[in-house]
Gaussian input, Z-matrix of N, CA and C with variables (Angstrom, degrees):
# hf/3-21g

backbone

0 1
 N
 C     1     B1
 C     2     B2     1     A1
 N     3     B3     2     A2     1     D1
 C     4     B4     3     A3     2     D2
 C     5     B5     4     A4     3     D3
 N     6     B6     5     A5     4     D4
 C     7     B7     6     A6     5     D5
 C     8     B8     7     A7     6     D6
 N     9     B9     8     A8     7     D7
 C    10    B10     9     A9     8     D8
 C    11    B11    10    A10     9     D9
 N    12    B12    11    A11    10    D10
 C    13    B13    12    A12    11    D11
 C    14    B14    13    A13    12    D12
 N    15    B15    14    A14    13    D13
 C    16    B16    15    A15    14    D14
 C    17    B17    16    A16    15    D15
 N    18    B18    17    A17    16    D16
 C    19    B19    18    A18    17    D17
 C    20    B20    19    A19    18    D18
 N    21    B21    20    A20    19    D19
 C    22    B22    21    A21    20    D20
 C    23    B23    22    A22    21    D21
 N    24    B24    23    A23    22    D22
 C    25    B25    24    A24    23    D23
 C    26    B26    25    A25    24    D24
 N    27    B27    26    A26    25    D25
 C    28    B28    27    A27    26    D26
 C    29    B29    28    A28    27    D27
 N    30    B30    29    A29    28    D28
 C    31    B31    30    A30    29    D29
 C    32    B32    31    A31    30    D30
 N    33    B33    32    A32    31    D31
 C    34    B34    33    A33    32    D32
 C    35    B35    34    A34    33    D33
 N    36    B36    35    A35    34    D34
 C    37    B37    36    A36    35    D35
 C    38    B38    37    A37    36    D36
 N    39    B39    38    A38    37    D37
 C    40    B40    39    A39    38    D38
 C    41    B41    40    A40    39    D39
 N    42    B42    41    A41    40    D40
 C    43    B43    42    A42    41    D41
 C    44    B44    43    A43    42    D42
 N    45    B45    44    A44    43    D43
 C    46    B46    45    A45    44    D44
 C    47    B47    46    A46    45    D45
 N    48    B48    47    A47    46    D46
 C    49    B49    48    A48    47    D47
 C    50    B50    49    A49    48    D48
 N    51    B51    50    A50    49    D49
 C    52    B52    51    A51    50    D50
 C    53    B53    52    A52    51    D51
 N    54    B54    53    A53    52    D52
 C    55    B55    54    A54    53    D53
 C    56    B56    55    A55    54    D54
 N    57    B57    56    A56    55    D55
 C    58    B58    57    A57    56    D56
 C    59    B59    58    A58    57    D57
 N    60    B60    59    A59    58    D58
 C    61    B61    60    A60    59    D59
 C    62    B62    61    A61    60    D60
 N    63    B63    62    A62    61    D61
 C    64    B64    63    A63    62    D62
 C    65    B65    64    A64    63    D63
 N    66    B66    65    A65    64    D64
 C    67    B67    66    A66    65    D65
 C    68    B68    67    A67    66    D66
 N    69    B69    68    A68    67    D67
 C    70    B70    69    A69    68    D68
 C    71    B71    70    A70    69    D69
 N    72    B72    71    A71    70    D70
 C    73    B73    72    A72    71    D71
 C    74    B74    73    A73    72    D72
 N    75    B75    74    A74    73    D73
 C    76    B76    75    A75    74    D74
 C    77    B77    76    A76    75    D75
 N    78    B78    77    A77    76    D76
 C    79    B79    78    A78    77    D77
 C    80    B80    79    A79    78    D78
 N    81    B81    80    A80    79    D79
 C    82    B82    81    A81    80    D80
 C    83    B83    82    A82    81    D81
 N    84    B84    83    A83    82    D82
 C    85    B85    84    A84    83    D83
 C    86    B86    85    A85    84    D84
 N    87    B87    86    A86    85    D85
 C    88    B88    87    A87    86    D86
 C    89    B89    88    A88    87    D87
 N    90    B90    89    A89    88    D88
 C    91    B91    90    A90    89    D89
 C    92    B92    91    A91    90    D90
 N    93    B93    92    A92    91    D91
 C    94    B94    93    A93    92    D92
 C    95    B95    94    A94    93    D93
 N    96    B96    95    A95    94    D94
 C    97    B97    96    A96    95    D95
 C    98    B98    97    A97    96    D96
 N    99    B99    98    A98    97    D97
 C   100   B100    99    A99    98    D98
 C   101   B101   100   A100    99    D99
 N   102   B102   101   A101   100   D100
 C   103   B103   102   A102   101   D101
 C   104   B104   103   A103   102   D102
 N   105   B105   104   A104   103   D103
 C   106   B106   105   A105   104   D104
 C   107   B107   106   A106   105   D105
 N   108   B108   107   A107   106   D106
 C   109   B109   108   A108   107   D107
 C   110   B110   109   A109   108   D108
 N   111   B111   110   A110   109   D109
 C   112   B112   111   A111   110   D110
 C   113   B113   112   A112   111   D111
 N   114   B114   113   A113   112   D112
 C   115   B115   114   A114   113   D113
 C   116   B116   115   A115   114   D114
 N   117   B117   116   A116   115   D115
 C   118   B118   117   A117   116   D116
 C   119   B119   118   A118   117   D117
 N   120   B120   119   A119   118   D118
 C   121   B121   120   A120   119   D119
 C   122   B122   121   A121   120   D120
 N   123   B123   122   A122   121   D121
 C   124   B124   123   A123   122   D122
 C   125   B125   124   A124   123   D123
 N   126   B126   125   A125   124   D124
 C   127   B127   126   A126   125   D125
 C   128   B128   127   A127   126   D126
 N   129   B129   128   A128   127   D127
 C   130   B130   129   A129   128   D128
 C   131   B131   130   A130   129   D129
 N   132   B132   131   A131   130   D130
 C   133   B133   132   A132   131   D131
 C   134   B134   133   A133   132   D132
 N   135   B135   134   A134   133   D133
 C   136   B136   135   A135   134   D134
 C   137   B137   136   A136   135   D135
 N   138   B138   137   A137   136   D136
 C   139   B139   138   A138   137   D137
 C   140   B140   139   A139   138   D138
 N   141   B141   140   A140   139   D139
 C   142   B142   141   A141   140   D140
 C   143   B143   142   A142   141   D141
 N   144   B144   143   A143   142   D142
 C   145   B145   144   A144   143   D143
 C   146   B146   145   A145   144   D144
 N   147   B147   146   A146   145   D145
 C   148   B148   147   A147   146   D146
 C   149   B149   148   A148   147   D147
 N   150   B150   149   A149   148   D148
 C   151   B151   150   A150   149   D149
 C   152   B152   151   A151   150   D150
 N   153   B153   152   A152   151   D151
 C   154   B154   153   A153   152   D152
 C   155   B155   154   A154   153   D153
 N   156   B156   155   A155   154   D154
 C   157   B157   156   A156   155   D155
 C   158   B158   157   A157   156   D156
 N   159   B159   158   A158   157   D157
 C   160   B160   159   A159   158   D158
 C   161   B161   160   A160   159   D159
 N   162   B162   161   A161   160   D160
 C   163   B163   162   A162   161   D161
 C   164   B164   163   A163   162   D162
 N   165   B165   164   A164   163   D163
 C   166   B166   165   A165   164   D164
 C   167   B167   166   A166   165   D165
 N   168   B168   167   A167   166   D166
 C   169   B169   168   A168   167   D167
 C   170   B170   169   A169   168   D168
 N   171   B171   170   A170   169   D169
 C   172   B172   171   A171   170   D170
 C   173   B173   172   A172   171   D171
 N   174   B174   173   A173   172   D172
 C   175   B175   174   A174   173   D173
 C   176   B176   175   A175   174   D174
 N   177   B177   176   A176   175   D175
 C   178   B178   177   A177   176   D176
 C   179   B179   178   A178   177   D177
 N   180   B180   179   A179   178   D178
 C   181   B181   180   A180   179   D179
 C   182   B182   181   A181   180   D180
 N   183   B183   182   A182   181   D181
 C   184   B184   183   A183   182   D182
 C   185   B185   184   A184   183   D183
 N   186   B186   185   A185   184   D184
 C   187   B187   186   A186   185   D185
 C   188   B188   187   A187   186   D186
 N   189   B189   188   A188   187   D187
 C   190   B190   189   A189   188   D188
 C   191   B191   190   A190   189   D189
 N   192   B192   191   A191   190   D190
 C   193   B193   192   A192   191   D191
 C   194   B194   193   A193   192   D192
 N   195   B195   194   A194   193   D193
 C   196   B196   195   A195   194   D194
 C   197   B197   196   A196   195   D195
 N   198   B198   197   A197   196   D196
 C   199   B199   198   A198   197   D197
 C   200   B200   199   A199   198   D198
 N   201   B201   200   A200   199   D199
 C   202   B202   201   A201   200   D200
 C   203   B203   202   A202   201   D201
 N   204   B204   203   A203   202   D202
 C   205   B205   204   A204   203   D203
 C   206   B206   205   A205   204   D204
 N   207   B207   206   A206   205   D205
 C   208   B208   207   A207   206   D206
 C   209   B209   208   A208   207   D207
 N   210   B210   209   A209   208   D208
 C   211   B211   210   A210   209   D209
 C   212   B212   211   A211   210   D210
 N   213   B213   212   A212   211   D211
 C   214   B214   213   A213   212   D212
 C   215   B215   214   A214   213   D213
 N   216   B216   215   A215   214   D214
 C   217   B217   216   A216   215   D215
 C   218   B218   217   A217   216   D216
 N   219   B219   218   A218   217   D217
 C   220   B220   219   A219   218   D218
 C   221   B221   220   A220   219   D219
 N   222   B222   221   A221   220   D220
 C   223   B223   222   A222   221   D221
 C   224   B224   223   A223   222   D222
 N   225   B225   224   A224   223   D223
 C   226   B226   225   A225   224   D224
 C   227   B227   226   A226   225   D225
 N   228   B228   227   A227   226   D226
 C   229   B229   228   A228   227   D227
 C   230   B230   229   A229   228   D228
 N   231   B231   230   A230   229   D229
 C   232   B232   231   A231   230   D230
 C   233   B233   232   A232   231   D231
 N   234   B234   233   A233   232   D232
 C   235   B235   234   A234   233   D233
 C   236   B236   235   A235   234   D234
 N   237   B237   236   A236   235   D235
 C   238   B238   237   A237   236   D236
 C   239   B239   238   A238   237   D237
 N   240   B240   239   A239   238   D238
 C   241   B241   240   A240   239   D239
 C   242   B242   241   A241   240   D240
 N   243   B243   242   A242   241   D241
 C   244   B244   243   A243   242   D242
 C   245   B245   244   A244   243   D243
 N   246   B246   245   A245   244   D244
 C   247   B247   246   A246   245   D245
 C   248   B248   247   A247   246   D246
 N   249   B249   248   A248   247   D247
 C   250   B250   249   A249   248   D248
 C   251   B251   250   A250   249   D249
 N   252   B252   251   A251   250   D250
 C   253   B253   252   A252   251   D251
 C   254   B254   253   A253   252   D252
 N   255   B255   254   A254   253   D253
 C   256   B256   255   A255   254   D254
 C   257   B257   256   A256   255   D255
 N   258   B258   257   A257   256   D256
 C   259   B259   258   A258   257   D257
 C   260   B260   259   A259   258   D258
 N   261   B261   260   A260   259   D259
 C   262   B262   261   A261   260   D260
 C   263   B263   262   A262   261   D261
 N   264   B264   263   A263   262   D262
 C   265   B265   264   A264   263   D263
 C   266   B266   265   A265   264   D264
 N   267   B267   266   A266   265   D265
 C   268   B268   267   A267   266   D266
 C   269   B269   268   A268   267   D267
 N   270   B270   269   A269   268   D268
 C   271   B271   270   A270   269   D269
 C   272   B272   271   A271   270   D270
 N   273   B273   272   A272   271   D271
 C   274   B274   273   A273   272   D272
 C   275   B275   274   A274   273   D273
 N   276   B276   275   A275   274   D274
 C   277   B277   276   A276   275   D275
 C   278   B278   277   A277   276   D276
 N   279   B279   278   A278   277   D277
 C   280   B280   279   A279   278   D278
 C   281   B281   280   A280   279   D279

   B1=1.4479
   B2=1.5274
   B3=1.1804
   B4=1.5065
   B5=1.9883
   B6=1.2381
   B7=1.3720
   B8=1.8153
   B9=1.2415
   B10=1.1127
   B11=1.8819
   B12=1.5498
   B13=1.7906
   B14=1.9850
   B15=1.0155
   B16=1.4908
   B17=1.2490
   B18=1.6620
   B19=1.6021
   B20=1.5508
   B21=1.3327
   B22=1.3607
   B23=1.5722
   B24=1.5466
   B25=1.1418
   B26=1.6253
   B27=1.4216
   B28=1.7002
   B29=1.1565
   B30=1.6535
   B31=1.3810
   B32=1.5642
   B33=1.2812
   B34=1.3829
   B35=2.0361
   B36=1.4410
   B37=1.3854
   B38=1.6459
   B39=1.3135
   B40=1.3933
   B41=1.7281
   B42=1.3988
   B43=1.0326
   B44=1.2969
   B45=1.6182
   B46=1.6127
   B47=1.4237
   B48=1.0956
   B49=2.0657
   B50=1.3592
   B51=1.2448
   B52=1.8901
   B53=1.8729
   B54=1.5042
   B55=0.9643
   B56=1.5089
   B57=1.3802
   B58=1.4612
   B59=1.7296
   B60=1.1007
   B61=1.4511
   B62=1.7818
   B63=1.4711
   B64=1.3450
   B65=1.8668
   B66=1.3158
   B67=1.5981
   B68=1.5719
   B69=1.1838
   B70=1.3702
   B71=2.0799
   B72=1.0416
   B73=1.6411
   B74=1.7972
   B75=1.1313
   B76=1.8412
   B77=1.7056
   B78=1.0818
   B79=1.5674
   B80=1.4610
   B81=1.2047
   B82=2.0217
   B83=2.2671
   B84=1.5239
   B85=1.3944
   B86=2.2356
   B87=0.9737
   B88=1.3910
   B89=1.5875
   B90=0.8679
   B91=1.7999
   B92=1.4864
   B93=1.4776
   B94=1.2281
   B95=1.5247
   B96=1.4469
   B97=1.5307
   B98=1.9389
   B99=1.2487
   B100=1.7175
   B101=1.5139
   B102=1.5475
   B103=1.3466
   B104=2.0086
   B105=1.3802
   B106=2.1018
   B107=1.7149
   B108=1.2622
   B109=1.5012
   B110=1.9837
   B111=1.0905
   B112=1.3473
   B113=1.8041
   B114=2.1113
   B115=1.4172
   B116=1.7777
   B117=1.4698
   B118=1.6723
   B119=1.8048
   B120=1.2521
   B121=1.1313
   B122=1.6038
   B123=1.4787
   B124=1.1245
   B125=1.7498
   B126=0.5616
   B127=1.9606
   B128=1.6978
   B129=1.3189
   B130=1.7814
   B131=1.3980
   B132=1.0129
   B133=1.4571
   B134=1.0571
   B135=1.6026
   B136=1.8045
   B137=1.8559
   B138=1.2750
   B139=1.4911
   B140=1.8472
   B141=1.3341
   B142=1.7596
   B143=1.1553
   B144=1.7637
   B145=1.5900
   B146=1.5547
   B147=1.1535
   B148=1.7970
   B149=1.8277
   B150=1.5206
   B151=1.8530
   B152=1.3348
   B153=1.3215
   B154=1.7956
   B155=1.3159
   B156=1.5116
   B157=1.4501
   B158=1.3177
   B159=1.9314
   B160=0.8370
   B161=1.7468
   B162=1.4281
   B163=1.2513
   B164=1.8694
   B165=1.7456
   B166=2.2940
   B167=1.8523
   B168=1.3927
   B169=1.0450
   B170=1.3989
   B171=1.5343
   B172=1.4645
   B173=0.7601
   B174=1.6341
   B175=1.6067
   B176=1.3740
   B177=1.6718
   B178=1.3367
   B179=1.8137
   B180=1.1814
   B181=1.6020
   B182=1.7181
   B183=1.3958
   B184=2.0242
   B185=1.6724
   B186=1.4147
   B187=1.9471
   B188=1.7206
   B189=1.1501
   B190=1.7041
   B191=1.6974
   B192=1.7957
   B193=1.3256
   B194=2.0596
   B195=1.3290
   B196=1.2872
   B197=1.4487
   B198=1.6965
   B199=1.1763
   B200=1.8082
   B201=1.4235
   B202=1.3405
   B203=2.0381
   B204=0.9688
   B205=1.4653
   B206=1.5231
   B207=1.7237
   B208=1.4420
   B209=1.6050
   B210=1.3752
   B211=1.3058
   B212=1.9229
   B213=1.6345
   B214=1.3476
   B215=1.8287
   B216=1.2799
   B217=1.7056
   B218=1.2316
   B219=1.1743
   B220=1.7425
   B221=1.9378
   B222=0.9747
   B223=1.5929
   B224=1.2239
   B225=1.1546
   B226=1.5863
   B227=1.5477
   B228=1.5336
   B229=1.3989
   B230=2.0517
   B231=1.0483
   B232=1.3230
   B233=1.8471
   B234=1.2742
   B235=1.7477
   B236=1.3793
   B237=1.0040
   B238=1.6810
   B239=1.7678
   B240=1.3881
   B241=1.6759
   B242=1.1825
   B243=1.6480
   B244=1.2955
   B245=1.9745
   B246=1.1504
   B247=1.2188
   B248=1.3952
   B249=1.5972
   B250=1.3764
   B251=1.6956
   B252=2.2770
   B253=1.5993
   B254=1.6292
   B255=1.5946
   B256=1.7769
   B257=1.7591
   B258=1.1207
   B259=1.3329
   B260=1.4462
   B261=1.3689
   B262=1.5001
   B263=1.4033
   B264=1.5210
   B265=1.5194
   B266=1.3073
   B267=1.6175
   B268=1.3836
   B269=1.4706
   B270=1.6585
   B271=1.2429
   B272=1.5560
   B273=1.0876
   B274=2.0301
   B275=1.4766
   B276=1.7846
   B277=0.9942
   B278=1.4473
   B279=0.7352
   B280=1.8497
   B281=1.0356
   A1=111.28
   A2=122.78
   A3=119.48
   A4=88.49
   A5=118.38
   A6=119.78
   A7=112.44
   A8=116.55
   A9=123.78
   A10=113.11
   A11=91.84
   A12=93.12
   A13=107.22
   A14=114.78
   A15=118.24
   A16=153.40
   A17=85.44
   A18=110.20
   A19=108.12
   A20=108.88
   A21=106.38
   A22=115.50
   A23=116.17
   A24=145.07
   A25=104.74
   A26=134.15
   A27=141.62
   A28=117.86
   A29=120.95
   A30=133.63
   A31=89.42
   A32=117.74
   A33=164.99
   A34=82.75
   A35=99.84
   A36=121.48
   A37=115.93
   A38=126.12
   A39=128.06
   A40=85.38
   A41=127.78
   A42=127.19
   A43=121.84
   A44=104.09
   A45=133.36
   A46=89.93
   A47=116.38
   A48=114.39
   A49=102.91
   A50=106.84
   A51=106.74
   A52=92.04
   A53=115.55
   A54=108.12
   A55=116.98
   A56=105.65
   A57=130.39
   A58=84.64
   A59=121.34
   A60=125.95
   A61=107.24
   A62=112.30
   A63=97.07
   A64=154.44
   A65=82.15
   A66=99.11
   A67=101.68
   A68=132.50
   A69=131.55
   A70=102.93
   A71=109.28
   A72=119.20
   A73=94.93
   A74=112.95
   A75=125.36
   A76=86.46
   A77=136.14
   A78=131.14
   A79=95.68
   A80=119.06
   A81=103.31
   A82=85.12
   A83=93.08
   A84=114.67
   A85=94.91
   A86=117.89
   A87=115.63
   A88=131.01
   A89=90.09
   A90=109.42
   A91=97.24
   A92=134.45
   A93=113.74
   A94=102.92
   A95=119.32
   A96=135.95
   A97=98.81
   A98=93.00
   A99=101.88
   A100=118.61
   A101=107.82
   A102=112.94
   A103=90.75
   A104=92.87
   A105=83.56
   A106=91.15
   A107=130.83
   A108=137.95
   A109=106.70
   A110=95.29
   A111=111.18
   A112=127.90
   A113=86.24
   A114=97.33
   A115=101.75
   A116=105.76
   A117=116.23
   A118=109.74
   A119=108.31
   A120=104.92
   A121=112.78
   A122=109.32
   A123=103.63
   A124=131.38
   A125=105.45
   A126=111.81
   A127=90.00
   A128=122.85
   A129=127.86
   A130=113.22
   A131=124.03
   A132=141.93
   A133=106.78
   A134=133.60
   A135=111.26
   A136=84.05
   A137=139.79
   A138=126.51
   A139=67.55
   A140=138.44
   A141=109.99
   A142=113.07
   A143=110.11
   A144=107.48
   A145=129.89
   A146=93.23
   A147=115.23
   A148=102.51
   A149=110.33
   A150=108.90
   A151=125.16
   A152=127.73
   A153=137.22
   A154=92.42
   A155=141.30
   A156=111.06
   A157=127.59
   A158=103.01
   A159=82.57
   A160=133.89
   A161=113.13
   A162=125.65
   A163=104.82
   A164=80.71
   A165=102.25
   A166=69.76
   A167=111.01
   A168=147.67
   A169=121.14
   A170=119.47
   A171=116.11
   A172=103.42
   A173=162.89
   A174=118.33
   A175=153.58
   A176=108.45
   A177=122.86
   A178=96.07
   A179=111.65
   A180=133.16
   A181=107.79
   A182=106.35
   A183=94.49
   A184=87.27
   A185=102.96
   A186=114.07
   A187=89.62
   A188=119.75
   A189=114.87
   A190=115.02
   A191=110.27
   A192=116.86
   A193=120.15
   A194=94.49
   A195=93.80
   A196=116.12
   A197=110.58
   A198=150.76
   A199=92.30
   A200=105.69
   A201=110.52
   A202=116.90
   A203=113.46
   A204=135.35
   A205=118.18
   A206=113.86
   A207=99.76
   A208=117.48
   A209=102.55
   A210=100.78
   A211=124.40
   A212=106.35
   A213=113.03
   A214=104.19
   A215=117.31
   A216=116.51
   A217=91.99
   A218=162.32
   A219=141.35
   A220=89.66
   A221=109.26
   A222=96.87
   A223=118.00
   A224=130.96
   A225=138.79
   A226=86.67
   A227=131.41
   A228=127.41
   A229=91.77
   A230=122.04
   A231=118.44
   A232=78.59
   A233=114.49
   A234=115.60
   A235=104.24
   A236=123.75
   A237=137.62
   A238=101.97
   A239=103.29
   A240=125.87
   A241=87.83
   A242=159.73
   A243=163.52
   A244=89.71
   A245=113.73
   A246=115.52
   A247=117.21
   A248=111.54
   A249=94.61
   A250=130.35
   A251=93.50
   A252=85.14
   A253=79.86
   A254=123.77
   A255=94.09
   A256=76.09
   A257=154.27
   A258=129.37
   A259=119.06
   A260=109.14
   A261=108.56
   A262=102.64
   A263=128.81
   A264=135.13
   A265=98.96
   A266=129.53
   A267=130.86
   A268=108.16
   A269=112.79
   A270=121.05
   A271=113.84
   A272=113.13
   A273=122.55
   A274=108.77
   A275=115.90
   A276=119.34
   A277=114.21
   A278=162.33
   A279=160.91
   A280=105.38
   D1=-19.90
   D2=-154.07
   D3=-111.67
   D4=-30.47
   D5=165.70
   D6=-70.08
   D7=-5.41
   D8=-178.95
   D9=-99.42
   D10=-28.11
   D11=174.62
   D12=-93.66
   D13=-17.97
   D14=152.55
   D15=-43.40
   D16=-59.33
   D17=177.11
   D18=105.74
   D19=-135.53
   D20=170.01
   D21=-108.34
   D22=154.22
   D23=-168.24
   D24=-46.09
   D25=-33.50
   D26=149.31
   D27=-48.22
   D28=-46.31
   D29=-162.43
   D30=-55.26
   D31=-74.73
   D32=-116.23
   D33=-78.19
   D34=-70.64
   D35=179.16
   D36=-65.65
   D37=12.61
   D38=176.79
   D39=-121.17
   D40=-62.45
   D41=153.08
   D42=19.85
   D43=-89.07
   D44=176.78
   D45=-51.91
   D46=-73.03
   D47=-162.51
   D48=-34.00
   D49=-42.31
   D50=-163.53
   D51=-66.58
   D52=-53.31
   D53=-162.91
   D54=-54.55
   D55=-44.50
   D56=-165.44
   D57=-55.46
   D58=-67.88
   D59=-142.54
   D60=-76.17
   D61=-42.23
   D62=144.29
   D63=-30.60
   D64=-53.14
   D65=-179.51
   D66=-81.27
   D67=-6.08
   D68=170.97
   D69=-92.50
   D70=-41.11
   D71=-179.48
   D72=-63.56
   D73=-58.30
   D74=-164.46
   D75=-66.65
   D76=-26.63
   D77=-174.62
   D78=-95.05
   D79=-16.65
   D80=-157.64
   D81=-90.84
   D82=-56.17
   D83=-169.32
   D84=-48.70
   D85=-57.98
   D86=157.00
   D87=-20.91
   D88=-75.77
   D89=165.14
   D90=-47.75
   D91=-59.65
   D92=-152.97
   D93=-85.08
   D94=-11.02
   D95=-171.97
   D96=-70.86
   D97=-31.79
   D98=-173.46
   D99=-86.23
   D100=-31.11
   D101=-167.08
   D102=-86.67
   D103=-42.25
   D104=-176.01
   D105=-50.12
   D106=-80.71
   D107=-170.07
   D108=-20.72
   D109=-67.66
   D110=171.47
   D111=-19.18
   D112=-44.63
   D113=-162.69
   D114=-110.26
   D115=-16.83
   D116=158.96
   D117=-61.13
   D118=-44.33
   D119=-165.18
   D120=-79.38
   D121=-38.81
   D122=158.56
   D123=-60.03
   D124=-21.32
   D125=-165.67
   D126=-98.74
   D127=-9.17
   D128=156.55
   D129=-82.77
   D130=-27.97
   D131=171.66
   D132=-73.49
   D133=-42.29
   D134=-163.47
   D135=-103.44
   D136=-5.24
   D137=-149.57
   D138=-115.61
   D139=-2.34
   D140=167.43
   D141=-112.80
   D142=-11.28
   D143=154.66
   D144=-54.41
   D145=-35.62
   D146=-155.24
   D147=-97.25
   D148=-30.54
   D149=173.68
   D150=-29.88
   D151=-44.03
   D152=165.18
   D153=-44.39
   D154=-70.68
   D155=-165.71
   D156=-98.75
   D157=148.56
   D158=177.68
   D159=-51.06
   D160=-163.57
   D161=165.09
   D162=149.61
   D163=-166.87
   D164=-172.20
   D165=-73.51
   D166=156.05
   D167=159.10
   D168=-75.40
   D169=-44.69
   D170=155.72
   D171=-87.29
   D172=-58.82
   D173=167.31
   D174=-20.45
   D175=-15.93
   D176=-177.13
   D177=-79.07
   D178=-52.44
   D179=-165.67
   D180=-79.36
   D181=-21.11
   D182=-158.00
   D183=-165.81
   D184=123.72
   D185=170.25
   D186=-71.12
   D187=-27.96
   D188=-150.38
   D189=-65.17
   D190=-2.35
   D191=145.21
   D192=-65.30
   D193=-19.36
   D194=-166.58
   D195=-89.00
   D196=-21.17
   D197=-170.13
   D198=-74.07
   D199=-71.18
   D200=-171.93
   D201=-67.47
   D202=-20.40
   D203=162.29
   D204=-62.43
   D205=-41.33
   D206=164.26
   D207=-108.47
   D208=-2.97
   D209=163.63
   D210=-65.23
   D211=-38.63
   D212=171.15
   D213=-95.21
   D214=37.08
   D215=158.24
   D216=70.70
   D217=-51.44
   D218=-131.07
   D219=-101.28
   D220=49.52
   D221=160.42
   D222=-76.49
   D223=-22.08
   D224=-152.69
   D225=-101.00
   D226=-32.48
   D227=-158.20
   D228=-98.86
   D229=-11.58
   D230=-136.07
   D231=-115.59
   D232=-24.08
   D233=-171.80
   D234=-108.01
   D235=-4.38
   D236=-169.86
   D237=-100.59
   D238=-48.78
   D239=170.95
   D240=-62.88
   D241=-83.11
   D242=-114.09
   D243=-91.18
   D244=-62.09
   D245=179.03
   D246=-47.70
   D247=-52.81
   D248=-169.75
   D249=-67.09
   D250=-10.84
   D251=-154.70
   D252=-101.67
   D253=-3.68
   D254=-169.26
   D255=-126.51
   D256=26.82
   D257=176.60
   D258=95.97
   D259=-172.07
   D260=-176.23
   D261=-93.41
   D262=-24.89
   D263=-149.55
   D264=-89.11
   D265=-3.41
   D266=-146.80
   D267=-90.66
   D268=110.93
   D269=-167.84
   D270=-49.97
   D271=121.65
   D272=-176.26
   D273=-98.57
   D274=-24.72
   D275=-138.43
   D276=-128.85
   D277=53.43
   D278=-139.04
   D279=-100.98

């Protein structure tokens, strides 16, 4: 009776795959739902520590201004510029 509400023994076993392979995608897609949150929430955390000073605005949130600054050489012009217009205290670094 219970091979009769199934179907056949393939049906049944492609069935499972779908199921199986879902609940592994809905667990993988999870994980990555947690780790983005994880890294939003953090980078809200150091940009509400850091709001009192001044500073670059994408510097508070992302080094990857800082990244692209010594990648095109003017780091020395680009931290010297940062200094003069917000001070010495002016967060560069998050």
């Amino acid at each position: 009776m219970m091979a009769d509400m199934r179907g056949s023994n393939a049906a049944w076993s492609s069935f499972m795959l779908v199921k199986t392979t879902f609940s592994y995608l809905a667990r993988f897609y999870a994980i990555i739902w947690l780790l983005v949150l994880a890294f939003v929430v953090s980078r809200f955390w150091i940009w509400y520590r850091l709001r009192a000073f001044k500073g670059p605005w994408l510097g508070s949130i992302s080094p990857f201004w800082m990244a692209k600054a010594a990648h095109s050489g003017r780091m020395n012009h680009e931290l010297t510029a940062i200094n003069e217009k917000y001070g010495r205290k002016a967060p560069t670094i998050s």
